[in-house]
C-alpha positions in Angstrom: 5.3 0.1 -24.8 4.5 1.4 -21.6 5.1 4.9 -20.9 5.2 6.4 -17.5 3.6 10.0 -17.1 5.6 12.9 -16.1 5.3 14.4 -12.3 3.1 17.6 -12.7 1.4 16.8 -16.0 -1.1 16.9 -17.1 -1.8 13.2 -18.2 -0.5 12.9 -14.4 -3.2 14.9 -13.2 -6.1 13.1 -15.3 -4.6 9.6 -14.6 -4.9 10.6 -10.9 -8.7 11.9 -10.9 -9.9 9.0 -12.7 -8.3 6.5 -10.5 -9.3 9.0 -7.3 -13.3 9.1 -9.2 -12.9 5.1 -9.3 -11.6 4.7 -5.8 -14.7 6.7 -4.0 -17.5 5.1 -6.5 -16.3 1.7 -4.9 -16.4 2.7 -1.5 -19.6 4.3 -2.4 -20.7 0.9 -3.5 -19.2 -1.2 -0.9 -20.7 1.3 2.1 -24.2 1.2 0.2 -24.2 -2.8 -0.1 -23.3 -3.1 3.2 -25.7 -0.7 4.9 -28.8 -2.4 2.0 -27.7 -5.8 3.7 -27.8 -4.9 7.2 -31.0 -3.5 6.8 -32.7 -5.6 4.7 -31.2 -9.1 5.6 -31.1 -11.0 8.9 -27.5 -12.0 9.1 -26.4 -15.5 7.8 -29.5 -15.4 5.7 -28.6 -16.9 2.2 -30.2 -15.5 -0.9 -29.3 -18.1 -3.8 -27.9 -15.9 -6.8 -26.6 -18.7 -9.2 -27.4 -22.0 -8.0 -24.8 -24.2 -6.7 -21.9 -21.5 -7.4 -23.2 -17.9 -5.4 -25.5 -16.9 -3.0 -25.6 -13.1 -1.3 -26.0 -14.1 2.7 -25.3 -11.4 5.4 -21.9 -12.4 8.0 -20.1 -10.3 10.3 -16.3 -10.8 10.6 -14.8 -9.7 13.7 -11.4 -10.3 12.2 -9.2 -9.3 9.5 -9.3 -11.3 5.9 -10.3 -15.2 6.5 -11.4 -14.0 10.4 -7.6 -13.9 11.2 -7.1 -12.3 14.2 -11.1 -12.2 15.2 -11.6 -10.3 18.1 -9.2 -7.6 17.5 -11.4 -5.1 16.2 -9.6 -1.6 17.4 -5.8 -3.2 16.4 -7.2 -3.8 12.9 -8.8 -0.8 12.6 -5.7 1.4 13.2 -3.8 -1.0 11.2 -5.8 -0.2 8.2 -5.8 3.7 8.8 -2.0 3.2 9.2 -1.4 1.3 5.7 -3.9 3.7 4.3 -2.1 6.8 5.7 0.9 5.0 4.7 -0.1 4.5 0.8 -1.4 8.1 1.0 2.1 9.6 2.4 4.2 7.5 -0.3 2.1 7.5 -2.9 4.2 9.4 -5.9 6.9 7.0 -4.8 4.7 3.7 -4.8 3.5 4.5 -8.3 6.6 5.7 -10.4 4.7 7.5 -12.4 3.1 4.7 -13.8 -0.8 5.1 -14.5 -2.0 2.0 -14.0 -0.4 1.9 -10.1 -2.4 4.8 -9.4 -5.9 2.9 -10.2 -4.0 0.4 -7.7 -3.1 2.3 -4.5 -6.4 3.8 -4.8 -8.3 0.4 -5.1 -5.8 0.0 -2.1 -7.0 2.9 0.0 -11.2 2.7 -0.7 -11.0 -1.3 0.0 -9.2 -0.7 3.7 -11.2 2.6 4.1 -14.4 0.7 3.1 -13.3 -1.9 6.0 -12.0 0.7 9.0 -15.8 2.3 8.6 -17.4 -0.9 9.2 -14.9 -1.5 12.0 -15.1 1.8 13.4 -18.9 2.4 13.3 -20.4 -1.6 13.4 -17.9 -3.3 15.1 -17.4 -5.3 12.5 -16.8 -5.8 8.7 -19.9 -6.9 7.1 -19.5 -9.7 4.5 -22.4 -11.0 1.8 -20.5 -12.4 -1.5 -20.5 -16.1 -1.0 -18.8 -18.2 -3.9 -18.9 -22.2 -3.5 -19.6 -25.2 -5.6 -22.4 -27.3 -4.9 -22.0 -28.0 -1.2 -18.5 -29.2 -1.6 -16.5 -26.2 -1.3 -17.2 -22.6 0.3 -14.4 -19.7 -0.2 -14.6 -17.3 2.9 -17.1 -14.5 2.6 -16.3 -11.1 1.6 -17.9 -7.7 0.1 -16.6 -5.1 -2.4 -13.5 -3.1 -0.3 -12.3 -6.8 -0.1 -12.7 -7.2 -3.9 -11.3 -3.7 -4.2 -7.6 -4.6 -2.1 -7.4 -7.8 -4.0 -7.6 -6.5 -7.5 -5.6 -3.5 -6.5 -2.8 -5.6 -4.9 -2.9 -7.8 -8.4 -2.9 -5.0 -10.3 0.7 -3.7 -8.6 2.1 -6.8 -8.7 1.1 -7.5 -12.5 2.9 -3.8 -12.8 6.1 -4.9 -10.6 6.6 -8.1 -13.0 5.6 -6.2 -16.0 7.4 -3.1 -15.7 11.4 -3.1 -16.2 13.8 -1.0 -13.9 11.7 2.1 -13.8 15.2 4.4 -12.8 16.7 3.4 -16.1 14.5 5.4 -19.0 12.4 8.1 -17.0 10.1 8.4 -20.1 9.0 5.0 -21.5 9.5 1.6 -20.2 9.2 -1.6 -22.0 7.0 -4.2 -20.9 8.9 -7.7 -20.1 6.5 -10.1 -21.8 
């Protein structure tokens, strides 16, 4: 059974500092990985982590995820202030009082904050996670706010299928599976 918390209380309030604590220790980590790797690696550099399957190397993307829309830097940056504005204005609303969608919207809001300060102050996002296999197959490179919007966008979603008509029993709601 999962229950939602009530607007106010005090479970509300600790659900909401924990998931605000998590939020700014990953956009801690994302702006210090990013800031160790611009100073301390030449850019497209490759480290080998675990061979044939990671490798840490230092990229710049002009663009939004996948270099979509490279070149755009000041659209995408007021994009993301928007949608972080945006999750920050409709917040209660987004969540339904359901804990686990706060840890969500936060992840949300430090992953596109973590990406606008790159934009804003480098001109770029910088990138240094690289997952392949063998030389065969590369996925796009990324860093830790990307990790952050991803697992906070799969984490509301898991929550949207999860979670039964929230309007329907304002203390506890069942889990569909």
């Amino acid at each position: 059974m999962l229950a939602r918390v009530t607007s106010g209380s005090r479970t509300e309030r600790n659900w909401l500092l924990w998931s605000v604590i998590w939020a700014l220790l990953l956009l801690l980590a994302d702006q210090w990985t990013k800031m160790w790797f611009v100073q301390n690696l030449p850019e497209t550099h490759i480290i080998e982590i675990i061979p044939n399957w990671l490798n840490f190397t230092h990229v710049r993307n002009f663009g939004a995820a996948w270099s979509m829309f490279s070149g755009h830097v000041w659209p995408l940056l007021g994009f993301s202030l928007l949608v972080a504005a945006g999750i920050i204005i409709w917040f209660r609303k987004l969540a339904e009082g359901c804990p686990e969608r706060y840890i969500a919207l936060l992840m949300l809001i430090s992953g596109t904050l973590g990406n606008a300060i790159d934009r804003g102050f480098r001109g770029s996002v910088v990138d240094f996670i690289q997952v392949h296999y063998h030389s065969v197959w590369y996925y796009p490179v990324f860093n830790i706010a990307d990790m952050a919007i991803c697992c906070g966008v799969g984490i509301f979603l898991i929550s949207g299928l999860c979670r039964k008509n929230l309007s329907a029993d304002k203390d506890h709601v069942e889990c569909n599976g």
